[in-house]
N, C-alpha and C positions, 0 to 999 in steps of 0.2 A: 119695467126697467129694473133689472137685480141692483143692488147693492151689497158690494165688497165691505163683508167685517171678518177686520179684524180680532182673532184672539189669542192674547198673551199671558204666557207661564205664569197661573196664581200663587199667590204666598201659603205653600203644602203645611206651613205650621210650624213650633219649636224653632224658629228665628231661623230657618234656613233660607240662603241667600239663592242658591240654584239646585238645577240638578240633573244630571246625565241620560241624555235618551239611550234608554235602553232598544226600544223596539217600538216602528211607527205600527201604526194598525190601523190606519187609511191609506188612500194614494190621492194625488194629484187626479183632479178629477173624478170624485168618487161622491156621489150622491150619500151623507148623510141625515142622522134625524139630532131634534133637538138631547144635548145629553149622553150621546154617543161617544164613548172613550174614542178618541184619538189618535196617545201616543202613550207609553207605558216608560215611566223614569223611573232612574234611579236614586233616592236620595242619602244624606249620610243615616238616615234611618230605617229606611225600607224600600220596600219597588213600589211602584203605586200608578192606577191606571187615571190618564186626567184625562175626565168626559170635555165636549165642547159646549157651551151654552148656546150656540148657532145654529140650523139645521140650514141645509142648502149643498152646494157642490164647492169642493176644496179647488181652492185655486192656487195654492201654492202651500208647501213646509218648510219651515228652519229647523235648520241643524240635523247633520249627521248621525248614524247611529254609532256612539262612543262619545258624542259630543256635547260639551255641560252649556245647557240655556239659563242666562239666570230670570231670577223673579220679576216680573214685569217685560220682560223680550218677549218679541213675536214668535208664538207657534205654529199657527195657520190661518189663512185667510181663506174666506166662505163666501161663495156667490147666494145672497139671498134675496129671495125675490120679493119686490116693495110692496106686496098687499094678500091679502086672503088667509088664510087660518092654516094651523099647525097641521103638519102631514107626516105621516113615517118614511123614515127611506126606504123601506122597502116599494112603498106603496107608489112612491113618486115615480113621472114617467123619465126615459132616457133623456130629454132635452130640457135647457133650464128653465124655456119659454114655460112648461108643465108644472113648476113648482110653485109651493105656497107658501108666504114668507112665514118662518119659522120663531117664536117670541123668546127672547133673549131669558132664560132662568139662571138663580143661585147654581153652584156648581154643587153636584151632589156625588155620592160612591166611593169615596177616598177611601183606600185602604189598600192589604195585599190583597192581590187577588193571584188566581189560577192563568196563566196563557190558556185563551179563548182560540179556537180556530173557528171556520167559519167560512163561508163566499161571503161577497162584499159585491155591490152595484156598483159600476162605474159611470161614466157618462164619456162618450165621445169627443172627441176635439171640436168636431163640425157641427155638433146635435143630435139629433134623432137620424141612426142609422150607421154613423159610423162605426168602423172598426172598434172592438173591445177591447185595444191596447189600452197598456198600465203605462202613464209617463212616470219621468222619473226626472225631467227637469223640476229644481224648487224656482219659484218664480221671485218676483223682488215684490214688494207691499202695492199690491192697487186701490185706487179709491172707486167710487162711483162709474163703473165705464159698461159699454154693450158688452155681452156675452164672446162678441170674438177676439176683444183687447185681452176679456178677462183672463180666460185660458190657454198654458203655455203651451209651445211646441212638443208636439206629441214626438217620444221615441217609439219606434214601432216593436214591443218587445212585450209580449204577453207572461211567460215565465217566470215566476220570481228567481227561482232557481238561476235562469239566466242572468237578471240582476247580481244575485249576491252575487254568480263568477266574478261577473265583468268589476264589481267593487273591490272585491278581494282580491283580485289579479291587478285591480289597477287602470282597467278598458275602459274608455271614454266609449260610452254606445251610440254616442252621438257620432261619429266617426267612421262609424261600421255601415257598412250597407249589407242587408240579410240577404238570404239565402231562400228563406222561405215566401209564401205565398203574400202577394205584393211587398214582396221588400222585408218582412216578416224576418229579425232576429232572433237566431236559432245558436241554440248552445254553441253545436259546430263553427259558428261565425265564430264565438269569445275565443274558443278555443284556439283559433288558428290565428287571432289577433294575438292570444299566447305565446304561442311556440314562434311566430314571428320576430315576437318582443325580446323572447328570452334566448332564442338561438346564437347570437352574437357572442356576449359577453358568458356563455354558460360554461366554458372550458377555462378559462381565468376566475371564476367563482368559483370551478372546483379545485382549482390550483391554490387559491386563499385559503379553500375552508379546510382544506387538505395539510395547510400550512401551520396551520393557529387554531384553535377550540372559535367558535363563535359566540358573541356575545349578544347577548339577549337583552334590548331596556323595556322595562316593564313601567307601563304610566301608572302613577299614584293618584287613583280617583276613587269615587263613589265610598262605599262603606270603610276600605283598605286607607283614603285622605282622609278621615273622618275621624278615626281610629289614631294614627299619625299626628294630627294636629292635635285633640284631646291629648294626648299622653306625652307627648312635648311638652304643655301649657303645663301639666302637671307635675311634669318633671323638672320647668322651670322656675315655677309660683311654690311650687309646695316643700319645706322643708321638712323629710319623711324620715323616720327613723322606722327600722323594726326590731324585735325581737323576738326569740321563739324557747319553745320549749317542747322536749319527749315526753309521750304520754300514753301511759298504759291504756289502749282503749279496749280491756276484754270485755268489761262488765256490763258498756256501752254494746257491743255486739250483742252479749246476751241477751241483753232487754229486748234489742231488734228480732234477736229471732224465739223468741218468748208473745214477742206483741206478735209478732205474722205467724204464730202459730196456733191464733184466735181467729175465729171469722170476723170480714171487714176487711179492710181495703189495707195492700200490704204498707209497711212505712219505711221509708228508704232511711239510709246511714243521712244522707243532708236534709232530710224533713228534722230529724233528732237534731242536727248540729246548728238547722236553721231554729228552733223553739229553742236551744241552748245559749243561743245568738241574742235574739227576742229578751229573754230574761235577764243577761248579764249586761245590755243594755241600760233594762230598768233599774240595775244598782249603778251604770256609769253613763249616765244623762249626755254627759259632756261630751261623746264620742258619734253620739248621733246626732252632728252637727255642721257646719262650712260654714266656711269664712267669707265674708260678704264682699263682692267684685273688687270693691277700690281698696280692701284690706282692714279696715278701720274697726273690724268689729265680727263677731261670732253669734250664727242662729245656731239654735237649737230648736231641734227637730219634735215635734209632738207625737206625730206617727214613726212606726219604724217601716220605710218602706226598703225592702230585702231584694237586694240586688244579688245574683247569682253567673257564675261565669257560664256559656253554653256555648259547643262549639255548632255552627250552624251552616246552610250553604253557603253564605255569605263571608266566612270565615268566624272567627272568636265576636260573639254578643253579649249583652250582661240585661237581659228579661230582671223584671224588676214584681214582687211580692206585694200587693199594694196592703198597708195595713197588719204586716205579716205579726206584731203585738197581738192583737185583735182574735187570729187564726188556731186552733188547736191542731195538735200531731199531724194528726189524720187529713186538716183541712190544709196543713200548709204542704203535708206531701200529695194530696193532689193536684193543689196549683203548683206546685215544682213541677211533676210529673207535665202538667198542658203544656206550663212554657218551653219546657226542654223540646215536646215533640211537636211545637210552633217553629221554635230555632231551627232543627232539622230538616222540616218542610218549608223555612223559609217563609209564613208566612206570620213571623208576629207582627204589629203596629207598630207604627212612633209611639205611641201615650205608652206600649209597654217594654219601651227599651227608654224611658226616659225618668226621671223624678225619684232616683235612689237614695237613701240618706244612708247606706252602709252597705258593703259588698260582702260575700262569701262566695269566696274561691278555691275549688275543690281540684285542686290540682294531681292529686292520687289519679286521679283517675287515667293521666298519663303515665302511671309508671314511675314516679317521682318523689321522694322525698320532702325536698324543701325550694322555698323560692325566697325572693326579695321583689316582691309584684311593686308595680307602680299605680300610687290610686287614683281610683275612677274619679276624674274631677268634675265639680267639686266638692265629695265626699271628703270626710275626714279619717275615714279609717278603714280594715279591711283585714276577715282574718280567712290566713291561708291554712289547707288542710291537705297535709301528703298523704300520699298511701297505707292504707294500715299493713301491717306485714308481720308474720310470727318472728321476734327478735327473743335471744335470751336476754333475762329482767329479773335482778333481785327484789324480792317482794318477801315481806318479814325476815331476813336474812339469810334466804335461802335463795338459790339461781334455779329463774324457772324459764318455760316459753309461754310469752304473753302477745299477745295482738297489740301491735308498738305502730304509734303515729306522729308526726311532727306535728306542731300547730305555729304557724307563725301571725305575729298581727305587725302590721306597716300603719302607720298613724302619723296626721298632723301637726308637729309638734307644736306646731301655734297653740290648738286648742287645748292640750295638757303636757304636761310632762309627764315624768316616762315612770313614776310611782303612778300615776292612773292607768297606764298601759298595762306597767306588768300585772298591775291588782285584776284590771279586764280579764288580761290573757291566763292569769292562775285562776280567777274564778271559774274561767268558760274548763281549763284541762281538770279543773276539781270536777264539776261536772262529766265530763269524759269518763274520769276515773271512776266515779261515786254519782252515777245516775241518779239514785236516790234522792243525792242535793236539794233534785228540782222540787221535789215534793215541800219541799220548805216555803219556796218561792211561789207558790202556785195559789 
């Protein structure tokens, strides 16, 4: 006799309350094994595949794809059968009567991963022999019942292809009778369920959109609501002042291409500005710090972990340097260098977009001058770096052309006043200016 379990959305970590299915990656009826990713979410930190602790046949799924489950909601229910030792799905046969119950384990594999493709085993409505249709009813939670309560009404619709039309259009397939071999929905059915639909009202939509520009509403979810509600909280709790200052950065370049023109690993303009970060830190403690939830009081931070802005698939990230004090030149541009082409690919972790006690923000890189950023809460500081650009720059009282860059820093004002901001940000542009500096500090 199977027995239906249930399993529901684990707590993914960093206090997140839910998270958005991205993409299921079983079906209704789909013979898996113990551990077998499931469903692949979206959270406000990363994508991430969640295995099932179950093995057995799916009997039903919650939620949409676009659609946020929170922590502890039902994800899928698993027919597992009452007795006999763990079995792989592949291995298991088409009918449930054939399965071996499967032993309930910790969840394991979190992280990003790659979209997997893949064939998948299904199981039949009837058992052993029927048709290889994909349902696509979600069923409601069952308990303890025989194998024919368990499993819902099969849609006769093999294609996934045909699926997404029929969602994307909006076709109930349940509604359809196919086309194809016994009853079998066939593209051509969604299609003409389509032009059915839309045929009426298509001459008065063009007469609208003919009318007026259309407007577009875009939902505020996943990484984009994440981002959103962080920098609101920020914008409302934190009283941030900035200020900025021009700064001859030639001699800063120099060294850059003086160092990359030694064998070893090249060193970027933000590996120097990150170790320039690092240092000016060590003379102003106070800044690598936040302010503690209910307000009442100021940590300061022992490590400097180095937060960096990175634009990624997901849109703007902030990968974080663990330790970046700790790090030399060389070591902290090569963890720059991973995490930027993690952001890109889309696959860095929560643990490393999360635990920043100071951000650099290199905005040059757009093209740009100067900013008034809002900080990463709850950070207390944050220095911003325009583009370097050949400007005319009097130097010993003569007008020359120098490699000129803004620096701006945005700060907490709870945790200092704004004689420790400007001393930060003139120490960090004496550096700039006067590489050399560092050799004092060191």
């Amino acid at each position: 006799m199977p027995v239906v379990r249930e399993f529901r959305l684990p707590d993914l970590g960093e206090g997140l309350t839910g998270a958005e299915v991205v993409r299921w990656l079983v079906e209704v009826g789909e013979v898996i094994a113990v551990d077998q990713p499931v469903v692949e979410v979206e959270t406000a930190k990363a994508v991430v595949e969640v295995p099932c602790p179950y093995g057995g046949v799916v009997t039903a799924r919650y939620g949409a794809e676009g659609e946020e489950i929170a922590v502890g909601a039902p994800l899928v229910t698993v027919a597992v059968a009452s007795g006999g030792g763990a079995e792989a799905a592949g291995d298991a046969p088409a009918g449930l009567s054939g399965l071996s119950a499967e032993v309930e384990r910790p969840l394991v594999g979190y992280g990003v991963v790659e979209s997997k493709g893949g064939r998948r085993r299904r199981v039949g409505a009837a058992g052993v022999g029927a048709a290889p249709v994909a349902p696509v009813v979600v069923a409601a939670p069952v308990t303890a019942v025989p194998m024919a309560a368990a499993v819902p009404v099969v849609v006769p619709v093999i294609s996934p292809l045909v699926r997404r039309l029929a969602r994307e259009q909006g076709v109930d397939l349940a509604g359809l009778v196919g086309s194809g071999p016994d009853g079998l929905i066939m593209r051509a059915d969604v299609e003409r369920a389509v032009a059915a639909k839309v045929a009426a009202p298509a001459v008065a939509a063009a007469v609208v959109a003919a009318a007026a520009p259309a407007v577009e509403g875009v939902p505020l979810r996943g990484l984009r609501k994440a981002v959103a509600e962080k920098l609101s909280r920020s914008h409302r709790e934190i009283p941030a002042a900035t200020c900025w200052v021009d700064v001859d950065a030639t001699e800063l370049m120099l060294l850059r291409r003086q160092l990359n023109a030694t064998p070893g690993p090249k060193v970027s303009v933000l590996a120097l500005l990150a170790r320039i970060c690092t240092v000016a830190l060590a003379r102003f403690p106070e800044l690598n710090s936040s302010v503690t939830e209910d307000g009442s009081g100021i940590v300061r931070h022992p490590a400097v972990h180095l937060g960096f802005a990175a634009q990624g698939q997901r849109g703007l990230v902030v990968p974080v340097v663990r330790d970046a004090q700790a790090r030399s030149t060389e070591q902290l541009g090569e963890e720059l260098g991973r995490l930027t082409e993690s952001a890109r690919s889309g696959s860095l972790t929560p643990a490393e977009l999360t635990g920043g006690t100071f951000t650099l923000n290199n905005y040059g890189v757009f093209g740009v001058d100067g900013s008034t950023p809002i900080l990463n809460h709850p950070e207390a500081a944050m220095l911003g770096v325009g583009r370097i650009v050949a400007k005319p720059w009097v130097r010993g009282g003569e007008l020359a052309v120098r490699e000129v860059t803004q620096l701006s820093f945005t700060f907490d004002h709870r945790v200092c006043d704004g004689g420790t901001a400007g001393g930060f940000l003139r120490f960090v542009a004496d550096c700039v200016e006067q590489p050399g500096m560092l050799l004092r500090q060191l």
